[in-house]
C-alpha positions, 0 to 999 in steps of 0.5 A, spaced: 511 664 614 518 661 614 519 653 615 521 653 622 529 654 622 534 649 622 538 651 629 531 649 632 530 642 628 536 641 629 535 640 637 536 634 640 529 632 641 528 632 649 532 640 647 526 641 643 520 639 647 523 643 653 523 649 648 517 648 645 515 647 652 517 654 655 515 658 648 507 655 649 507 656 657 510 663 655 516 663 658 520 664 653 518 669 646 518 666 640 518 670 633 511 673 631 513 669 624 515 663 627 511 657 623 509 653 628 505 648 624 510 647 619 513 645 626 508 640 629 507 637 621 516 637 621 514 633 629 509 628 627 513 625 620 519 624 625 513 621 631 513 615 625 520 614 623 525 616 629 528 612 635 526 617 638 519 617 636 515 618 643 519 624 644 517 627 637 510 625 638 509 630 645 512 635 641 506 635 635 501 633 640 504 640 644 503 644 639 497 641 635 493 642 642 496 649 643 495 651 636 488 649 636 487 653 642 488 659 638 485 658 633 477 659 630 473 653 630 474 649 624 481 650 623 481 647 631 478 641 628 483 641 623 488 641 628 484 637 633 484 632 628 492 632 626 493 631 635 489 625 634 492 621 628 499 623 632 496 620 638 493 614 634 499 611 631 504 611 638 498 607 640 498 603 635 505 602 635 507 602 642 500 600 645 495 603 649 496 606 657 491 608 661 493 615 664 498 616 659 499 622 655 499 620 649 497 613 649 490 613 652 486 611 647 480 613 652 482 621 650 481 620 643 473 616 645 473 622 648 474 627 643 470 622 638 464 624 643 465 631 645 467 633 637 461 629 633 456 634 630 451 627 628 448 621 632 450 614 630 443 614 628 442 621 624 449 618 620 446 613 617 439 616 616 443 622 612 448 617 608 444 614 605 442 620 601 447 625 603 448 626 595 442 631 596 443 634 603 445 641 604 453 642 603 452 644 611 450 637 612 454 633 608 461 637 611 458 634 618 458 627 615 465 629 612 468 630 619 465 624 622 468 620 616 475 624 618 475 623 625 473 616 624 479 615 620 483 616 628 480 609 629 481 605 624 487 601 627 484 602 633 479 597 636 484 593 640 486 598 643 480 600 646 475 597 651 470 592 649 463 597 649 468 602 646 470 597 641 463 594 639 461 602 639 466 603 633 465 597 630 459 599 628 461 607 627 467 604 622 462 599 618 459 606 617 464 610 614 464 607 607 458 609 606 460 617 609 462 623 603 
């Protein structure tokens, strides 16, 4: 694949949202070629340095889900994983907002719940050996320690139970492969 071309980074991002909006719904074809992931990476990098940065954040947020959505698993999870991060800084920069698309931290708990492979209990009875756990095993505890990184900036953000429960959860990531 081609990096995205520059007719189309070159929209004003309002522009591309709505492109990008139109192509995932459908509406509009796209070229089969069309790097799509080179373009929500180009969407999270401006989500961090532009003015315009909630707007370039819809965008990565926009094709990472609908990326993940047609993909096999544990590219998914990948991609899954690059949404929450997106999601985590403009929380972290613009503060948290029950309902919003982007900046619920509430959607991001739950995606923490519904995609971790180990209990709290379980991670800590197997990270405490994980050196001699089976390559399955250790790759659960990896993307657990992924998926905690989401959270690292977080905790003020979330709910006093949701924030006691990942206290805990990040005391335990130094200790995850």
């Amino acid at each position: 694949m081609t990096n995205p071309p520059e007719e189309v980074l070159n929209l004003p991002p309002t522009d591309l949202l709505a492109w990008v909006q139109q192509r995932i719904a459908g509406e509009l074809a796209v070229n089969a070629g069309f790097n799509w992931h080179g373009l929500a990476e180009v969407a999270a990098m401006n989500a961090h340095d532009r003015d315009e940065s909630p707007i370039w954040a819809e965008i990565a947020v926009n094709v990472y889900a609908w990326l993940a959505q047609s993909s096999e698993p544990r590219i998914a999870a990948s991609f899954c994983l690059s949404e929450m991060y997106v999601r985590a800084h403009q929380i972290s920069s613009f503060g948290a907002c029950a309902g919003h698309a982007i900046r619920d931290p509430q959607s991001l708990v739950e995606w923490f719940h519904a995609n971790r492979v180990l209990s709290y209990s379980q991670a800590i009875a197997q990270s405490a050996s994980w050196q001699q756990l089976p390559v399955e095993e250790v790759a659960k505890l990896r993307s657990i320690k992924n998926q905690l990184g989401v959270f690292v900036h977080l905790l003020s953000h979330l709910s006093s139970s949701d924030r006691n429960e990942f206290h805990s959860w990040l005391k335990l990531r130094p200790n995850l492969p």
